[in-house]
VOPAGU-2260 file (C-alpha; in pm, 1 decimal, decimal comma):
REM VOPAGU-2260
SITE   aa  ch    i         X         Y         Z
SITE  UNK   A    0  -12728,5    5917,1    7116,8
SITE  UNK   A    1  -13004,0    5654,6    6994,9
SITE  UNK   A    2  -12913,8    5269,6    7036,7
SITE  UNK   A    3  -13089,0    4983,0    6898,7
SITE  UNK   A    4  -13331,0    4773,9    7130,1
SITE  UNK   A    5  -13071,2    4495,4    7039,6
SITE  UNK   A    6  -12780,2    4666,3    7139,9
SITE  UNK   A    7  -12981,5    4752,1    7479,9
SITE  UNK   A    8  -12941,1    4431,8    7606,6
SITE  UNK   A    9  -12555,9    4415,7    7578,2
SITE  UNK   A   10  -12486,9    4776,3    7655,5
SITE  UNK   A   11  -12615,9    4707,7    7993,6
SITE  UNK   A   12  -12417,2    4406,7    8061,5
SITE  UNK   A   13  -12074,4    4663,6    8068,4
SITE  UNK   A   14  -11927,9    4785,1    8348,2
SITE  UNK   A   15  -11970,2    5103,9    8293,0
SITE  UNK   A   16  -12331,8    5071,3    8302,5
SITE  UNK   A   17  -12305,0    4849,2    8573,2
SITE  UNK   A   18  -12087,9    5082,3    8782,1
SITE  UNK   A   19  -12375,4    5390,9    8714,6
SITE  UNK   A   20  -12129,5    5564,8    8474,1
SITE  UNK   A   21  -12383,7    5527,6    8160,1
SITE  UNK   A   22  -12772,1    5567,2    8235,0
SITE  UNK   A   23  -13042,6    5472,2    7981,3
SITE  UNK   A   24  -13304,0    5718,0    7859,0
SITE  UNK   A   25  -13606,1    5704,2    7688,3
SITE  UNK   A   26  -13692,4    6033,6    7432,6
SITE  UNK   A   27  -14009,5    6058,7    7627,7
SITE  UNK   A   28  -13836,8    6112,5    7927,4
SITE  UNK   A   29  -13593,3    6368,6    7784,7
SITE  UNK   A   30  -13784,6    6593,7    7593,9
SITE  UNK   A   31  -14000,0    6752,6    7876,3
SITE  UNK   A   32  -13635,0    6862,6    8030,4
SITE  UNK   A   33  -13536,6    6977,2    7710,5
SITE  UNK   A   34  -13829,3    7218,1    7690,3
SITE  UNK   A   35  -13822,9    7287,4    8078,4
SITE  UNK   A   36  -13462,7    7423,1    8031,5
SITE  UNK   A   37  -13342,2    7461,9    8385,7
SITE  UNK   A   38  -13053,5    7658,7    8458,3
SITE  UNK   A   39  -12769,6    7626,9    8716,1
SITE  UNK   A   40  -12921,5    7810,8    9057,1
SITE  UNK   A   41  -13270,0    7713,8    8962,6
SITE  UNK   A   42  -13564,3    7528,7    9207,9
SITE  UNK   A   43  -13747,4    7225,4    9028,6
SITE  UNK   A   44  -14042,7    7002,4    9169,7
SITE  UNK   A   45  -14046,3    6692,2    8993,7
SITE  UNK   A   46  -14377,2    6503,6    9100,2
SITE  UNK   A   47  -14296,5    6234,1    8838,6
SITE  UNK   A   48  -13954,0    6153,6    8949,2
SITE  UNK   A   49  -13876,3    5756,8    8990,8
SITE  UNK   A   50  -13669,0    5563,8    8810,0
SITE  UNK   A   51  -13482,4    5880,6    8785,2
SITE  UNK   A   52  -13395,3    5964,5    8443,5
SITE  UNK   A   53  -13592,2    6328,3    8412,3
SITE  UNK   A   54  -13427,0    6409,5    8782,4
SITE  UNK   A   55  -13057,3    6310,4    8663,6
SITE  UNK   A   56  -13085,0    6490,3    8334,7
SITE  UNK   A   57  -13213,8    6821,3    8521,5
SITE  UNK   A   58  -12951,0    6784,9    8756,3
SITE  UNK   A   59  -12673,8    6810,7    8477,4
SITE  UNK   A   60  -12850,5    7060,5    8282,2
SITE  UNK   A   61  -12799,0    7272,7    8597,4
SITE  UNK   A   62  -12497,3    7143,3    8664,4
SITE  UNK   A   63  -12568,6    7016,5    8990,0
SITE  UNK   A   64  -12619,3    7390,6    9140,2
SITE  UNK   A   65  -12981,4    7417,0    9239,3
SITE  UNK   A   66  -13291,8    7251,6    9401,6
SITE  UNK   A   67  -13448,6    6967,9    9292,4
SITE  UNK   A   68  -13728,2    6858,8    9470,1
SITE  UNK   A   69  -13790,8    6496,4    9371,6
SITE  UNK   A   70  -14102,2    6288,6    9468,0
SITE  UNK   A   71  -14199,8    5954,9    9432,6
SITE  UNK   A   72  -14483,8    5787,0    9590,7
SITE  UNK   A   73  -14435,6    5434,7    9565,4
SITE  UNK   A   74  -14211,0    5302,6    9737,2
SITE  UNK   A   75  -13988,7    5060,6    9581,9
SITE  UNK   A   76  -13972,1    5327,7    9272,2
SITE  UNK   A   77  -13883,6    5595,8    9557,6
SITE  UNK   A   78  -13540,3    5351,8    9665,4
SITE  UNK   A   79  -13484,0    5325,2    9303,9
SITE  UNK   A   80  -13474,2    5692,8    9231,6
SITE  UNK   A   81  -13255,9    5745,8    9524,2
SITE  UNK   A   82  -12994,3    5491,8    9406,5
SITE  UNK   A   83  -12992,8    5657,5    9019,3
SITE  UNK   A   84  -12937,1    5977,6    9186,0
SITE  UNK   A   85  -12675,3    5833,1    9403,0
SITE  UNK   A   86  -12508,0    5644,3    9147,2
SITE  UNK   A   87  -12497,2    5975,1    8939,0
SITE  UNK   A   88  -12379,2    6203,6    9154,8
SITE  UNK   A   89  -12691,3    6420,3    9187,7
């Protein structure tokens, strides 16, 4: 669902965001999954992969049965997509 920018601030102050339970997405980032449509079983090469949010929401759309071939070239981005998938279970 959509949230305020000013309701951003505090919904990331929670514990549940805190503990990885609730992830923040941007429509940009979600709409090129939502077209994609990847199904359980499925191999996907993100190139575009850090902070995570694309990788996370593929991952659930197949529910976690697949490939996902993630890559990030930078390197602090690359430890931050690998703790978003690891806090989400992908």
């Amino acid at each position: 669902f959509m949230i305020m920018p000013s309701d951003k601030s505090r919904l990331m102050q929670t514990a549940l965001y805190q503990q990885g339970k609730i992830y923040l997405q941007n429509l940009s980032s979600m709409l090129p999954v939502l077209i994609l449509d990847p199904k359980p079983g499925e191999e996907i090469l993100d190139l575009t992969a850090a902070p995570g949010s694309k990788t996370t929401q593929i991952a659930a759309q197949m529910q976690n049965q697949g490939r996902i071939a993630a890559v990030e070239k930078v390197k602090n981005r690359y430890f931050k997509l690998n703790q978003v998938l690891a806090d989400q279970g992908v």
